[in-house]
Steps between C-alpha positions, in 0.01 A plus 500: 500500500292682241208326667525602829574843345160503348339304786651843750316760252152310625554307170537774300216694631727782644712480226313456157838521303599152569159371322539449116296679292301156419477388853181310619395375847319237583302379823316237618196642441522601177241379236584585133698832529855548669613856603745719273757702669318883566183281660738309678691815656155679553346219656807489735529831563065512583524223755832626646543180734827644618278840710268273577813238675800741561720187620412296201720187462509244227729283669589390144738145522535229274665682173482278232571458074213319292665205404365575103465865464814678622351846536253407758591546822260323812503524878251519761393723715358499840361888541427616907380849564335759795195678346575802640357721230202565254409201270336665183282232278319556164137624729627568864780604703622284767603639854831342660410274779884434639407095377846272418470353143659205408450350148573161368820398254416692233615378138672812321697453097679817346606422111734738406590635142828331356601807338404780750442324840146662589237285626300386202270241683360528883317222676418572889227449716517135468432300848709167575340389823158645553461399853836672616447894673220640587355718155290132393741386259555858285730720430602866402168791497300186577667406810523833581134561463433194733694620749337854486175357567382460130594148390359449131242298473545111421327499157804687417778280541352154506344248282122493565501145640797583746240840607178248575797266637616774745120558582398180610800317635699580795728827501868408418732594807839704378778339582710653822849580409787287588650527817791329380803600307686213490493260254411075582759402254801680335361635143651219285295251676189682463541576131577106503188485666296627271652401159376125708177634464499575140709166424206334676234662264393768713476202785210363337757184471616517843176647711776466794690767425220721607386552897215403657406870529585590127307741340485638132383868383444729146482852443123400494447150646566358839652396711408153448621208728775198353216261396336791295831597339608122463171467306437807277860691457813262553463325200368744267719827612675506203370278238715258245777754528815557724501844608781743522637527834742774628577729770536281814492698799431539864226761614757719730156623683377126521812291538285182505365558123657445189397703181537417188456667092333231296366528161269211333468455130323817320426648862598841628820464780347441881607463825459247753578378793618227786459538878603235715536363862753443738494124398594582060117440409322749317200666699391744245545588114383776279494552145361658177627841598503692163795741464473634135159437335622580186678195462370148328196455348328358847318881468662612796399180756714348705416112624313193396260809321819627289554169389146397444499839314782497279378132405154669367284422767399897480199521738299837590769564808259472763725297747878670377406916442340742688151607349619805322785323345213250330262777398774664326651192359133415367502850344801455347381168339233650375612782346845306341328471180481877489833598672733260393624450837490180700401406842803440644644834301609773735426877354621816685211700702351707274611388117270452275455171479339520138808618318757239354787672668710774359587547199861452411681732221586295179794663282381621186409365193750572161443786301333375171769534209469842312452466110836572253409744216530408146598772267471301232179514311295200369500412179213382269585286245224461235395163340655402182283393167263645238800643304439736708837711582650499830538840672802457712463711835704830535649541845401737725686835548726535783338752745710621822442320844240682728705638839178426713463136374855405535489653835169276559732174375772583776268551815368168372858333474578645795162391691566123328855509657387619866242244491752160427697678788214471651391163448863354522536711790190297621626184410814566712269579790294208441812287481682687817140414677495107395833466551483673838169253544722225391770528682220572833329162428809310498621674782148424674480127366921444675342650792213333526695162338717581780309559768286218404796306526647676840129412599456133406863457657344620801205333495691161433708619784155508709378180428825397604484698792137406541605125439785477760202678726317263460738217543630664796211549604344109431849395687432741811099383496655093468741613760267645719235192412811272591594703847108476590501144405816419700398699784121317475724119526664619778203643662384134460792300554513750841124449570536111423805482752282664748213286463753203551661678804135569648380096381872422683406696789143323522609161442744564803244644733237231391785238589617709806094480619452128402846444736361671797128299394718191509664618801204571666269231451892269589404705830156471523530072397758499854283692707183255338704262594664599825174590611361162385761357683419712817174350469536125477719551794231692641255237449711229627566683765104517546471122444760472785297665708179342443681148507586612833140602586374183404800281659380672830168450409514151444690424835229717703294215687148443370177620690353248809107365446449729801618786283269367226187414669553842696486689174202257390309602776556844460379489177219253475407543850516152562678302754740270424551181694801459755780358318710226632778536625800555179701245440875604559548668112782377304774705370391663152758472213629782436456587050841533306604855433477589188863534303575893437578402111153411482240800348184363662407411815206253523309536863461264766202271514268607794564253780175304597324568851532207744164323553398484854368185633162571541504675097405819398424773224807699364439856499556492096266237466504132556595272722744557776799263479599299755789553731722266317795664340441578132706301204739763358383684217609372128827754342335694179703564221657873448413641142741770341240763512512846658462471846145484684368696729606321832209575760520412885139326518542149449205348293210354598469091521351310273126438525379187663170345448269567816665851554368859413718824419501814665 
């Protein structure tokens, strides 16, 4: 409550009263001085954001207790604003331009005073997510400037390797707000989510827990992609050491990011965080947000560089401050010798940072004791010897006490007895003080015996935490391992059983084609052989017929010599000689018809010509025979061969000696 009280005056701007007397500020920017309260309050008033953005809003959320300092109040802030007035800066005045301004989460600590509650320590300005809004990562008269037109320039704010960085690489794109306000998971399992992560070692021993698209960004370096972050940052974010972890929470303007207070050995406390996807794996993760740079010996560096710092690897700065942060820092060093300050010392603006410090009032010394008189003379007494006579003394006459001197002896008694008041009066003091210092440290050492305590039971109570985690979450990754194993078998077993149905399915058509094959050439064999059959009865049918031909051939009567010297004549032109007169012819036999089981059919011997009685020539050559009937002609013997060709010309005789042939 007293926060937000403070955080409502413009943090204590428009009400200086709730600053302590010994209030400082510091800022991001800051190099070796930190801002007392009246240059706080000035500065404030000068720059006057709330003219220059009448709807101002610091959208403050996230409330939290430091774990180890009880007076220190954090929460972040996520400031939005209409310039819709005057802007004034240190050399110009800036003219509103109506522009929206939206900053990033802004880091902001108040440490109040036990005794009076004003605000004794103020850290703001601090950026958690430099690629979130749309003032390039800064916040408060900064941002404001940007979005008036002025932005400072980038010498100012970053290290000079990040500036010739920025130069020659590609631009960094802001990231676009989310359009979502729901969250993936409910907030337990994201905070389970990412206390995996740290169980893992920042992933670095499970690169799986990280998306394909993860990326991984600084206050002054990146983003970088997983294999980058896998390589230089995972396992060297926080050393040897376990750091402090507290302060789970879910962004409430980014409900799929996870912050998160964490605080490595002899660092300052920082803030990172864990966004992730639909599907629990982590697509982005920031860190080494500074929140109080006052804090740890890391000189105010957040990181792999706080940790590399507070280990003594020192360094110019070149790569972790802004230039004017290392200039002054070198000046500092330099001058130490002189001013007794060190480099990491902070000093308010404008002490002399020659002096020692003030002085602080010692009680004084005891007054020195004052001398009793003696009223009593000395006495000489003179050496005896020499028979010399002793000449005893004669005392002195009584004479009446002075008024001034005894007056003299009683300011002096007087003076003695004021001073042991004095000095026991002292003493008391000086005993009231150590007791009161006493009783303070032991009060302190219970406290801090007790909070050490309260915070070592916690922390044992986060490992367990962070244990189970990480048990839980080995069990859900076996689990999920196991499912996707499972499901990959059945996927198998499924694609197996397919391949079997489809090899079924083949065989059967193969078998169903070599049945109809079968079937068909069983069809195409009958019709072969049908039509084989039609053919042998075909040609027997043929055979028949020329059996028949040559049956009626054979029983056709022969030619007469008339007939034959006729055709003789016609083609020799000569003139054949009368034949006699023809015997009466006897009957011819008549040849055996061949059996129908029989394939061939031989042919008929030609039947000789009848001589006539006065002789002759044949037309064919040789001698005419005579007119006496011929002997029958000799039976041949049938071979099983395919049938001859049966032709209707008989053959010519055989030649005879005497005889020529046509």
């Amino acid at each position: 409550a007293r926060a937000k009280i403070v955080l409502a005056a413009d943090l204590g701007v428009q009400d200086p009263s709730l600053l302590d007397d010994d209030f400082v500020w510091l800022g991001p920017t800051v190099g070796s001085s930190v801002l007392g309260k009246q240059d706080f309050v000035a500065a404030g008033k000068f720059f006057d954001l709330r003219a220059a953005f009448p709807d101002l809003d610091y959208r403050a959320h996230d409330f939290r207790v430091d774990i180890q300092e009880p007076l220190t109040v954090r929460f972040t802030a996520r400031t939005i604003g209409t310039m819709r007035g005057e802007l004034r800066l240190r050399n110009t005045v800036l003219a509103p331009n109506g522009k929206f301004m939206q900053c990033p989460p802004e880091a902001i600590s108040i440490t109040f005073d036990e005794g009076t509650g004003k605000v004794t320590k103020l850290c703001s300005g601090f950026s958690m997510d430099r690629l979130v809004g749309n003032t390039n990562g800064l916040c408060g008269v900064m941002a404001a400037a940007t979005i008036g037109g002025a932005p400072p320039s980038d010498w100012e704010i970053y290290p000079p390797t990040a500036v010739i960085g920025r130069i020659l690489g590609r631009p960094v794109q802001q990231l676009a707000e989310p359009g979502s306000f729901l969250a993936p998971f409910p907030e337990s399992v994201m905070i389970q989510l990412t206390k995996g992560i740290f169980a893992a070692r920042m992933a670095s021993m499970d690169p799986d827990l990280l998306g394909p698209s993860f990326t991984y960004c600084e206050p002054f370096e990146g983003p970088v992609g997983k294999d980058e972050y896998l390589e230089r940052y995972a396992s060297s974010m926080f050393g040897d050491s376990e750091p402090e972890l507290s302060n789970f929470r879910v962004d409430p303007y980014d409900p799929y990011r996870v912050w998160i207070d964490i605080r490595p050995s002899n660092c300052p406390p920082q803030a990172m965080s864990f966004t992730f996807d639909d599907d629990g794996y982590c697509i982005r993760l920031t860190g080494a947000a500074v929140m109080d740079p006052s804090i740890g010996n890391a000189g105010g560096l957040g990181g792999v560089a706080g940790i590399k710092y507070s280990s003594g690897e020192t360094g110019v700065g070149i790569t972790s401050r802004p230039l004017p942060q290392v200039l002054a820092r070198l000046q500092k060093q330099v001058l130490s010798p002189i001013t007794k300050i060190g480099v990491d010392d902070y000093t308010l603006n404008g002490e002399d940072e020659g002096s020692d410090g003030p002085v602080i009032p010692t009680p004084p010394d005891d007054a020195p004791p004052i001398p009793m008189l003696n009223p009593i003379a000395k006495m000489s007494i003179p050496k005896l010897g020499g028979g010399v006579t002793t000449k005893l003394p004669t005392p002195p006459k009584a004479t009446a006490p002075d008024p001034a001197a005894a007056k003299r002896a009683e300011i002096r008694a007087k003076a003695a007895q004021e001073a042991e008041t004095r000095r026991q009066e002292a003493a008391a003091r000086k005993a009231k003080i150590a007791d009161a210092k006493a009783k303070e440290v032991a009060l302190r050492t219970q406290k801090a015996q007790e909070l050490k305590a309260r915070n070592e039971a916690e922390r044992q109570e986060r490992m367990e935490q962070q244990k189970v985690a990480a048990a839980e979450a080995k069990a859900q990754r076996e689990a999920q391992l196991a499912e996707a194993k499972r499901r990959a078998e059945a996927a198998k077993l499924e694609k197996q059983q397919q391949r079997a149905q489809q090899l079924s399915a083949s065989s059967k058509a193969q078998k169903e084609a070599a049945a109809k094959m079968a079937e068909k050439r069983k069809k195409a064999e009958a019709e072969r052989k049908q039509k084989a059959k039609q053919e042998a009865e075909a040609k027997r049918k043929a055979a028949e017929v020329r059996a028949a031909a040559i049956n009626r051939a054979a029983a056709k009567p022969p030619p007469t010599v008339e007939e034959t010297g006729s055709a003789f004549s016609s083609v020799f032109g000569a003139r054949p000689q009368t034949p006699a007169p023809p015997k009466p012819s006897q009957p011819v036999a008549k040849k055996p018809v061949v059996p129908k089981a029989t394939p061939r059919i031989a042919p008929p011997a030609p039947k000789p010509v009848p001589k006539s009685s006065q002789g002759g020539f044949s037309l064919f050559g040789g001698q005419l025979p005579s007119s006496s009937p011929p002997p029958p002609a000799p039976k041949r013997a049938v071979r099983p061969k395919s049938p001859p060709k049966v032709s209707s010309v008989p053959k010519p005789a055989p030649k005879k000696s005497g005889g020529f042939s046509l």
